[in-house]
C-alpha positions as CSV (number, residue, x, y, z in Angstrom):
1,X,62.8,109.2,108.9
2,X,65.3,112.1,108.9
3,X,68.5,111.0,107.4
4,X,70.8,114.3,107.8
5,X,70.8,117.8,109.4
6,X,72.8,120.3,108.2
7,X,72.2,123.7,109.8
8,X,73.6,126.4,112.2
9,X,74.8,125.5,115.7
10,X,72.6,127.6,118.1
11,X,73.1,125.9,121.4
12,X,75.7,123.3,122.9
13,X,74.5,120.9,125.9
14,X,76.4,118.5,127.5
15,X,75.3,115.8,125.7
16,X,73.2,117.4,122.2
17,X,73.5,120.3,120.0
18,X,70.8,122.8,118.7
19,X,70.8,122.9,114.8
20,X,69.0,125.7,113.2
21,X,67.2,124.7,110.1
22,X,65.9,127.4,107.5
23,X,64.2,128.3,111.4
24,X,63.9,125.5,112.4
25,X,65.6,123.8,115.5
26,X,66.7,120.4,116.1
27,X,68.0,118.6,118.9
28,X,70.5,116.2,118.1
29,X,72.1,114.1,120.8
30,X,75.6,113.2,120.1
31,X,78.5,111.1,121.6
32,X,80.9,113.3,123.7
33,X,83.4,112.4,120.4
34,X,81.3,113.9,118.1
35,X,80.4,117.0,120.3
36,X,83.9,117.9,120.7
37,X,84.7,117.4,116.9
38,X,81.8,120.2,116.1
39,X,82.1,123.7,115.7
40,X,81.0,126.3,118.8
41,X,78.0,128.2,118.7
42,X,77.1,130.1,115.0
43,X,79.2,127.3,112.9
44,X,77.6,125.0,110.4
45,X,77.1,121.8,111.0
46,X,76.4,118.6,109.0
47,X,75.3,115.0,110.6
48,X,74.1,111.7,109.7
49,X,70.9,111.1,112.2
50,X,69.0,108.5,113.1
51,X,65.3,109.1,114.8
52,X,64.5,107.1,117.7
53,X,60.7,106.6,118.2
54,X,59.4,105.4,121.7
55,X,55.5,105.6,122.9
56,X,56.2,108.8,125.5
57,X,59.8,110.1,123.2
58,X,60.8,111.1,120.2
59,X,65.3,111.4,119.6
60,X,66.9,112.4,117.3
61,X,71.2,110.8,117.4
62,X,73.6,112.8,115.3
63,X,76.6,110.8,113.7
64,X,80.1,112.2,111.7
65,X,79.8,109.3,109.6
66,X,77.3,106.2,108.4
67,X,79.5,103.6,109.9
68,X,79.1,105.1,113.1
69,X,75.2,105.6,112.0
70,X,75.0,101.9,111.4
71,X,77.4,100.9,114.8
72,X,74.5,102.7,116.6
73,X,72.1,100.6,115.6
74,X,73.2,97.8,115.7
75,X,74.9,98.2,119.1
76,X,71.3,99.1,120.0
77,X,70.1,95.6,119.0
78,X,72.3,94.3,122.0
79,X,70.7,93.3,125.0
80,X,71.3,95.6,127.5
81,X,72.2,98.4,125.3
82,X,70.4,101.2,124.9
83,X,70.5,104.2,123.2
84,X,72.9,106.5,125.4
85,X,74.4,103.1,126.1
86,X,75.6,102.8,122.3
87,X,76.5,106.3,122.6
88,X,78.8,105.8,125.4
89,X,81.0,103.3,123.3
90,X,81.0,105.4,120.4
91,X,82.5,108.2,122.4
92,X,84.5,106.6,123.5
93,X,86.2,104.5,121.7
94,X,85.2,106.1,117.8
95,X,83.1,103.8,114.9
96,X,86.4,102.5,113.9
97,X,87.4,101.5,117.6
98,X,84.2,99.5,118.1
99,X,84.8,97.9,114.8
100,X,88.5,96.7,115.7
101,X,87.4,95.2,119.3
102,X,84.3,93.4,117.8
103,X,86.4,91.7,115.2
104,X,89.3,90.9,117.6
105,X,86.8,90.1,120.6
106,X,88.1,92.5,122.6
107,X,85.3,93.0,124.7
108,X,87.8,94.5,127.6
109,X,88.2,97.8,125.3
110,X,84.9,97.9,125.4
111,X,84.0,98.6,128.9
112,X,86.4,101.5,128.5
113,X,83.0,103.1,127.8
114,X,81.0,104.6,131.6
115,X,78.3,102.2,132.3
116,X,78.9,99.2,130.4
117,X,80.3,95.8,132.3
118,X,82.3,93.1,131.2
119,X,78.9,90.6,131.0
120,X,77.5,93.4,128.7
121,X,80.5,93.9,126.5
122,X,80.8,90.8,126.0
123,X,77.6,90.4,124.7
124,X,78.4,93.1,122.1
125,X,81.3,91.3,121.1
126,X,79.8,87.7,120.6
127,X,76.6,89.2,118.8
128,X,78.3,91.4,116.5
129,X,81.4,89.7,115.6
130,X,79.5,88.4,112.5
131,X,78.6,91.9,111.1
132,X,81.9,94.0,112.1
133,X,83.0,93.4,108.6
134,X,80.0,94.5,106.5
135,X,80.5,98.1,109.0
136,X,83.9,98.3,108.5
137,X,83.5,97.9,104.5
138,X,81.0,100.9,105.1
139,X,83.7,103.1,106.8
140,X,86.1,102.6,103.6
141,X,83.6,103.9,101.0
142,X,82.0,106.5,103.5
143,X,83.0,110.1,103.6
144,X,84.1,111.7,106.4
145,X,81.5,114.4,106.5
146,X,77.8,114.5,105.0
147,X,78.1,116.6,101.8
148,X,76.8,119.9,101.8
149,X,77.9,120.6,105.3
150,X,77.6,124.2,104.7
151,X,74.0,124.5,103.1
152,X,71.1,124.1,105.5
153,X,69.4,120.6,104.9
154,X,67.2,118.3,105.8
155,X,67.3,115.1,104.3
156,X,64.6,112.4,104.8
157,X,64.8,109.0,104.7
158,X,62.6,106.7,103.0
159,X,63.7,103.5,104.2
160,X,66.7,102.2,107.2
161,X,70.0,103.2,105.5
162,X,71.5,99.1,104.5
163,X,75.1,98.4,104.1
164,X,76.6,98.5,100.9
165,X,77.3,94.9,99.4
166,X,76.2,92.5,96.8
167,X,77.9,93.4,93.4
168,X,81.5,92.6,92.5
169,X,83.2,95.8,92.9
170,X,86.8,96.1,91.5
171,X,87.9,98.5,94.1
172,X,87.1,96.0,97.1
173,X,90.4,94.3,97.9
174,X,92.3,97.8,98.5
175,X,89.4,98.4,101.2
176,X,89.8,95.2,102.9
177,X,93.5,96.3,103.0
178,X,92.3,99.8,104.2
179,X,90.4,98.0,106.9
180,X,92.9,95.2,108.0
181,X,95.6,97.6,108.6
182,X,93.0,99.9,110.5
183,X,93.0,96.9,112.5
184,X,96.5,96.9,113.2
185,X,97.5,94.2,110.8
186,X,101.2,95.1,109.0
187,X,101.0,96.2,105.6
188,X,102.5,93.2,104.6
189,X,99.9,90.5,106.3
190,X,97.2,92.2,105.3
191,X,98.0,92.4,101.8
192,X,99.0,88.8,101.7
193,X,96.3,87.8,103.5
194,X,93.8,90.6,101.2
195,X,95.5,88.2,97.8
196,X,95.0,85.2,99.2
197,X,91.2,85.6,100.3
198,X,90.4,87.8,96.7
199,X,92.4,84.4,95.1
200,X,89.5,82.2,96.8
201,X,86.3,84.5,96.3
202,X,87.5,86.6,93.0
203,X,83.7,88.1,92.9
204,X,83.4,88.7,96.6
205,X,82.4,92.3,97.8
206,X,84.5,94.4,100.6
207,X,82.5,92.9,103.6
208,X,83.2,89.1,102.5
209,X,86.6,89.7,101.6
210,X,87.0,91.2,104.9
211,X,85.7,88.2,106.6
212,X,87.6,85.8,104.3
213,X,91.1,87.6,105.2
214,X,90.0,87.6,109.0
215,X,89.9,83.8,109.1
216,X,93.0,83.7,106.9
217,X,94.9,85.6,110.1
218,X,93.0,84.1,112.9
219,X,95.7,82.1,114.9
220,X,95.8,78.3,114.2
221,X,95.5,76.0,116.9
């Protein structure tokens, strides 16, 4: 699978971008986000792609970051949701805007995005609540952009692309905090919230302290 392309623009649709690779061009269909964040025509270029294989297609999605990579995917796995589908909400509303109205079950955000409904966004919300967090610890540790955006790449992937987790990683309570207040949480409750969860799972990673905070701030009642 082809994991990244990093190449010259050499042509801008409305919805993809030509990417000139040692001579070789790809089409990469992005989100109208990510196609207004790229350069014009003769800049460099440097995105996360994933390759979607049908019987009578062959896709290739461009992405700024893995989180919004991974959001694709799994918003994907949705009924309902397809691939320009999952598009549409990442446009519109950005990786880190599908991550904060998952975890808050704001599925009316969601239909912000042209074509989806509220039966459909709901859907998205109540299948995905459960792995917002594991995204969001994703987005923390991801850079912004692929490195080497100025060299012309292809990177291939030998296997799906997992979340990070599993091993205790001393760093992980300043992420959750990174991502609660990306949320909209105050400094303060999400710290307090961020202690009190890393008090009760001292070895947990960023995506399960995440979590644990989460149900530390839910409203009682």
């Amino acid at each position: 699978m082809i994991g990244r392309i990093a190449g010259r623009i050499d042509w801008r649709g409305t919805d993809h971008v030509l990417i000139d690779v040692r001579g070789v061009g790809y089409i990469v269909h992005c989100s109208e986000r990510t196609l207004a964040a790229l350069p014009g025509v003769g800049g460099m270029a440097a995105l996360y792609t994933d390759l979607l294989v049908r019987e009578d297609l062959l896709q290739l999605f461009g992405f700024p970051t893995l989180a919004e990579k991974e959001w694709h995917r799994l918003l994907m796995s949705v009924q309902g949701v397809g691939a320009k589908a999952a598009l549409a909400i990442l446009g519109a509303l950005g990786a880190e805007g599908v991550s904060r109205a998952i975890t808050l079950g704001d599925w009316h955000t969601i239909t912000a995005a042209k074509g989806i409904g509220a039966k459909t966004a709901q859907r998205v919300v109540n299948e995905l609540k459960d792995k917002a967090p594991a995204v969001m610890a994703m987005g923390t540790m991801a850079a912004a952009a692929p490195p080497g955006a100025g060299a012309e790449d292809v990177v291939i992937e030998t296997a799906p692309a997992p979340a990070p987790a599993a091993p205790p990683d001393p760093g992980a309570q300043a992420e959750a905090l990174s991502a609660l207040t990306n949320l909209g949480y105050g400094p303060g409750e999400a710290a307090g919230a961020g202690a009190r969860a890393a008090g009760e799972v001292p070895l947990a990673d960023t995506a399960a302290l995440i979590r644990a905070a989460l149900r530390l701030l839910a409203p009682k009642g």
